[in-house]
C-alpha positions in Angstrom: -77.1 64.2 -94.6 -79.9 64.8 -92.4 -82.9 65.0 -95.2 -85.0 67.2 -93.6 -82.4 69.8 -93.8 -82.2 68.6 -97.4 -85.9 69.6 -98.0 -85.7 72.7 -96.1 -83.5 74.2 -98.5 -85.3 72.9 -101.4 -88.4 74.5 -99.7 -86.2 77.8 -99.4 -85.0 77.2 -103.3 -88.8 77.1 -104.2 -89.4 80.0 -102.3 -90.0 83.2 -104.8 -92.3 85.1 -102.9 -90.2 86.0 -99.7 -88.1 88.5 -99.3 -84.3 88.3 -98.9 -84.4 88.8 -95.3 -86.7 85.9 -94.2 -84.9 83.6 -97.2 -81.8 84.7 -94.9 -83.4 83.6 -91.5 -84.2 80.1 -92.5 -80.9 79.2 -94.4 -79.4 80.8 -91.2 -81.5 77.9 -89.1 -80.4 75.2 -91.6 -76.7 76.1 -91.4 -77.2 75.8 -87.6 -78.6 72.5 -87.8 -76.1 71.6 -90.1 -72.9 73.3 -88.0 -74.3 71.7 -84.8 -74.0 67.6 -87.0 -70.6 68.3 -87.5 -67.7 69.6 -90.0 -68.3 67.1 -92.9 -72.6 67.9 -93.1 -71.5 71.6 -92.9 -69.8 71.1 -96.1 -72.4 68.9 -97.7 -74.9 71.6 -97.2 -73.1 74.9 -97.4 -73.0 74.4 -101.5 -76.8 73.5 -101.3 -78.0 76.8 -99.9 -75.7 79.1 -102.2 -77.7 77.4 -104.9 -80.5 77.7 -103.6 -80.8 81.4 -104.0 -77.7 81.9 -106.4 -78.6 86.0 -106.5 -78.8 86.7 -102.8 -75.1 87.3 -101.4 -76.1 87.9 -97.8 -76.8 83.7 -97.9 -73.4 83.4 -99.3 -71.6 85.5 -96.3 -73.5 83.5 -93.9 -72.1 80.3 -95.8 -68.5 81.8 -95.5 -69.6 82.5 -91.8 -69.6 79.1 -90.9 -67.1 77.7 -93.0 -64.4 80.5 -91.5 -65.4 79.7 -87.8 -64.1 77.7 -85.4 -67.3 77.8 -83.5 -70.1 77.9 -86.9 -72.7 78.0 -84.4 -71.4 80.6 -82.5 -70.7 82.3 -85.3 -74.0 82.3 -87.3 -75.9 83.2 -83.9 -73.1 86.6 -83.8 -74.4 86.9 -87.7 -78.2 86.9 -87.1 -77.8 88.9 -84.4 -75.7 91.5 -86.5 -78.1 91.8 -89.2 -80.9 92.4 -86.5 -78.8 95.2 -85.6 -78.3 96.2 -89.4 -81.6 96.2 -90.1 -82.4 98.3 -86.9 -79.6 100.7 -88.3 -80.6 100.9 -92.1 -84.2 102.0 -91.0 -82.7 104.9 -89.5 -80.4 105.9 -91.9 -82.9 105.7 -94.7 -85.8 107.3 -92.9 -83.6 109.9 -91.6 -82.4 111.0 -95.2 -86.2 110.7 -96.8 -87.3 112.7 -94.3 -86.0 115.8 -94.8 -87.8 118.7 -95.7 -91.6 119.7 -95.2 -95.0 118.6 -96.6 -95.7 115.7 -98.0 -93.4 113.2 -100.1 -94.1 110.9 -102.6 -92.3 107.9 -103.3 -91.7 104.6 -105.7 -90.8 101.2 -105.2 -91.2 97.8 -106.7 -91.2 94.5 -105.8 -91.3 93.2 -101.9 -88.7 94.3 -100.1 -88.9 93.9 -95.8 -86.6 96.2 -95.5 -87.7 99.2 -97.7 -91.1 98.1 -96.3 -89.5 99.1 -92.3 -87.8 102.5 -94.1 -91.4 103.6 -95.3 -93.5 103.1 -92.5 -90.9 104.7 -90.3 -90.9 107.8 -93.2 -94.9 107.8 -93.0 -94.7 108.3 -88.8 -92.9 111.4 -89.7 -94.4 112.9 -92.5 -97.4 112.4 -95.4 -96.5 109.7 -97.4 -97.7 108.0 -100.5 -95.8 105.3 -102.1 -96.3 104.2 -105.7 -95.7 100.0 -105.6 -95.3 98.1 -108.7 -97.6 95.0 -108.2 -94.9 92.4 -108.5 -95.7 90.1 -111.4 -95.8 87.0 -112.2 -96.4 86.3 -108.6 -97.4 89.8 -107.6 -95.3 90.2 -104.6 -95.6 94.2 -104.7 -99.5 93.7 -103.8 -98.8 92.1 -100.5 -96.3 95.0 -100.2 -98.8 97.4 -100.8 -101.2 95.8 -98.6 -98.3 96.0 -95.9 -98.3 99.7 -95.9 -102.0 100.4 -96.5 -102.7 98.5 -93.3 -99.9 100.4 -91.6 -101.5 103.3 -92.4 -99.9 104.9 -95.5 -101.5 105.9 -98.6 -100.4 103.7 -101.3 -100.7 103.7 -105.2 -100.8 100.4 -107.0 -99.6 100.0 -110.9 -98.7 97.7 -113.3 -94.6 96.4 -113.9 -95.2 98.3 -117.1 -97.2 101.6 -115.5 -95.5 102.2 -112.5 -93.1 104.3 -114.7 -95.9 107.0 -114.7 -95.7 108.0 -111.2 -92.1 108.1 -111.5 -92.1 112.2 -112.5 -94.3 113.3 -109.6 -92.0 110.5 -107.1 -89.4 112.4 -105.0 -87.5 109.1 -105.2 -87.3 106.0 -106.4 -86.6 103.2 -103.6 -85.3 100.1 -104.3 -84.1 96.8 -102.6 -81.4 94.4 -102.8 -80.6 91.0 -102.4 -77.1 91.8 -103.4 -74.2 94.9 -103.6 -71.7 94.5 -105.7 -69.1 97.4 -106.6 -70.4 98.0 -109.8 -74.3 96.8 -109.4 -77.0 95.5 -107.3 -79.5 92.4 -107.7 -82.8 93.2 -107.2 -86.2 92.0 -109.2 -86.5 92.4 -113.0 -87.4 95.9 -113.8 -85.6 97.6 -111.3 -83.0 98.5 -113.6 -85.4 100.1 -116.7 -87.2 101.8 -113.6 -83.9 103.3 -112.5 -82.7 104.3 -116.1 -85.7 106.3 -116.3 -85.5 107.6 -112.9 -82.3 109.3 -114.0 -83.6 110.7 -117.1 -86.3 112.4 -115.4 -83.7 113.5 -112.9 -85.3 111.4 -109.9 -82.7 110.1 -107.2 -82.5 106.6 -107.2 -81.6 105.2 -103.8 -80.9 101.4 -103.1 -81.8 100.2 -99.2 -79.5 97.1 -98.1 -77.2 96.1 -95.1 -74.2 95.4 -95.1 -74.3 91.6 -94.9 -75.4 91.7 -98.8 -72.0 93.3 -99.8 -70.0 90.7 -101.2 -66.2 90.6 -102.7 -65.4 90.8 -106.5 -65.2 86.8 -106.5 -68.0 86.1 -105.1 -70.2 88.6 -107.5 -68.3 87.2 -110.8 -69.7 83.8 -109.6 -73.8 84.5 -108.7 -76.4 83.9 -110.5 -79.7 85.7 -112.0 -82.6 83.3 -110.9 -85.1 82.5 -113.0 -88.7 81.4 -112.1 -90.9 78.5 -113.7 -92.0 79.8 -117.0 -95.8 78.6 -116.3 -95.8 81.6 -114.0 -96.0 83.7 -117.1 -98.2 81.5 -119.5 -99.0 77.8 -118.6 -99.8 76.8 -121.9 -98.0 79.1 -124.9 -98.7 78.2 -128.4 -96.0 76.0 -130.5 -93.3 78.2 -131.6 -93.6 80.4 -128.8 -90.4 80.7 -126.0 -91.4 81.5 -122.6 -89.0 83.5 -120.2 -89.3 84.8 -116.7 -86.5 86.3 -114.9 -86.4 87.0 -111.4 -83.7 89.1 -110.7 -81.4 92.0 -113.3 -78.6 93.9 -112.1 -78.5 97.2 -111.5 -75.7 99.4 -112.4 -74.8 102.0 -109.4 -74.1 104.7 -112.1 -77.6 104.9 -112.3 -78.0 105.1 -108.3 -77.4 108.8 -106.2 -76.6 106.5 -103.0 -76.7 102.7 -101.1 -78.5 103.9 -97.8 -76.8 101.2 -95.4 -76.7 100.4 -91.7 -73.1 102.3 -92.0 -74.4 105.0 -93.3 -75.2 106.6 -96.8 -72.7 105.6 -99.3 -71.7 106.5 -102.5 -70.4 104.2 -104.8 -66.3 104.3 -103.7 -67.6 103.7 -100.2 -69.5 100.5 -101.8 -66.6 99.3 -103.6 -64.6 99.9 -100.2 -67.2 97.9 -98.4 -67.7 95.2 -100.9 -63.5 94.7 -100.8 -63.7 94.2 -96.5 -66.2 91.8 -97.2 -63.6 89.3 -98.7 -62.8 86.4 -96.5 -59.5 84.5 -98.3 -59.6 81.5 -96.8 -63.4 81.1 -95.7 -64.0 81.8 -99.8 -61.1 79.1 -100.7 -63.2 76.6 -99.1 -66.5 77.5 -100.9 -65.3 77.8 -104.0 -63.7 73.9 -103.3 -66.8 73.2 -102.0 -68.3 74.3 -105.6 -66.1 73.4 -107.1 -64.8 76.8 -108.4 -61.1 77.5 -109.0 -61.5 80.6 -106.7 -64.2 83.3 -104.9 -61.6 86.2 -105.4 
């Protein structure tokens, strides 16, 4: 196997500040390279970029992509080019819905997300916006994103993981990324779920931004994993006796979430679970899941 694309995925595996879109493009370029050697390194290093972001299920369609094409190349240049078009799509939808009514809106976020970055500037060329970001920690990822929007012209509110919580009652909304839908949840960073829960105590919508290429079948979301980050992120050097633990990524339950705003619309969760079941790929998942050595991708 070509080991340059070998260390290009373990560059994208140690990647935890990027979002899931750019992870996306470069795995995208790898499995090019990798389509264009042949059948047999498409193989070696399909498994390889699956683990190297185990939470992020539009990586794992693209995977299935290649492995179900005749032409991988072909197909994973009709891919990118889709999710271009999704993304286009998705800003629409979103900013369309937020949007609506008069004066100004306030909204929450956390984490880094490219594509809930996209929604709110296009929201803020419609109307006043201010946007309450989570900083991000360990690696403070939400700080860039509020730089992001402050230099796009938005008035933006930074808190702590454990603060943001407070701008919550006087948010319109609560706007969240995803580097995966499932039909019963979605992946995004750690404290998306607790921000959620409490979103729907205080009655605040909670809606979920994501295109349709991170919708993936039942098998595939009983296999991904929730990544975790090097622990000296959180405290180099801990005292004997003490366990350190930094998770990147929780699930979210969609009974805590009013819709998925996609690039085929605004869905509820039946039209999720409907979109998550088309996603299935029988015999483009078989060879995965050989590939992994799974008994089956569902």
């Amino acid at each position: 196997m070509d080991d340059r694309l070998v260390r290009e995925v373990a560059a994208i595996a140690n990647d935890h500040r990027s979002g899931a879109s750019a992870l996306l493009r470069r795995s995208l370029a790898v499995l090019r390279r990798a389509s264009a050697a042949g059948p047999a390194a498409l193989e070696r290093i399909a498994p390889l970029v699956c683990r190297a972001q185990p939470s992020m299920g539009a990586l794992w369609n693209a995977v299935c992509t290649a492995l179900g094409a005749d032409d991988p190349v072909r197909a994973l240049d009709r891919f990118e080019r889709e999710t271009d078009r999704a993304e286009q799509a998705v800003t629409r939808v979103a900013a369309t819905l937020l949007s609506r009514g008069d004066g100004p809106s306030r909204l929450a976020t956390c984490s880094h997300s490219g594509t809930v970055a996209r929604v709110l500037v296009a929201v803020g060329a419609r109307r006043a916006l201010c946007v309450a970001c989570a900083e991000g920690r360990p690696v403070y990822e939400g700080r860039a994103m509020a730089a992001g929007l402050a230099a796009a012209g938005l008035a933006v509110e930074v808190y702590t993981d454990a603060g943001v919580g407070a701008a919550l009652g006087a948010s319109d909304a609560l706007l969240l990324g995803a580097d995966t839908v499932s039909g019963d949840w979605v992946i995004n960073k750690t404290g998306s779920a607790q921000l959620a829960a409490l979103a729907a105590e205080l009655d605040v919508p909670v809606y979920v931004v994501a295109t349709c290429d991170k919708f993936v079948p039942p098998g595939v979301a009983a296999v991904l994993r929730l990544r975790h980050g090097p622990v000296a992120e959180v405290w180099g050097r801990p005292p004997h006796g003490v366990k350190v633990r930094n998770p990147y990524f929780e699930r979210v339950p969609l009974t805590l979430v009013r819709a998925v705003l996609s690039d085929r619309g605004v869905l509820d969760a039946a039209l999720v679970r409907k979109r998550c079941h088309e996603a299935h790929r029988p015999s483009a998942f078989a060879r995965l899941a050989g590939l992994l050595g799974q008994s089956s991708l569902g």
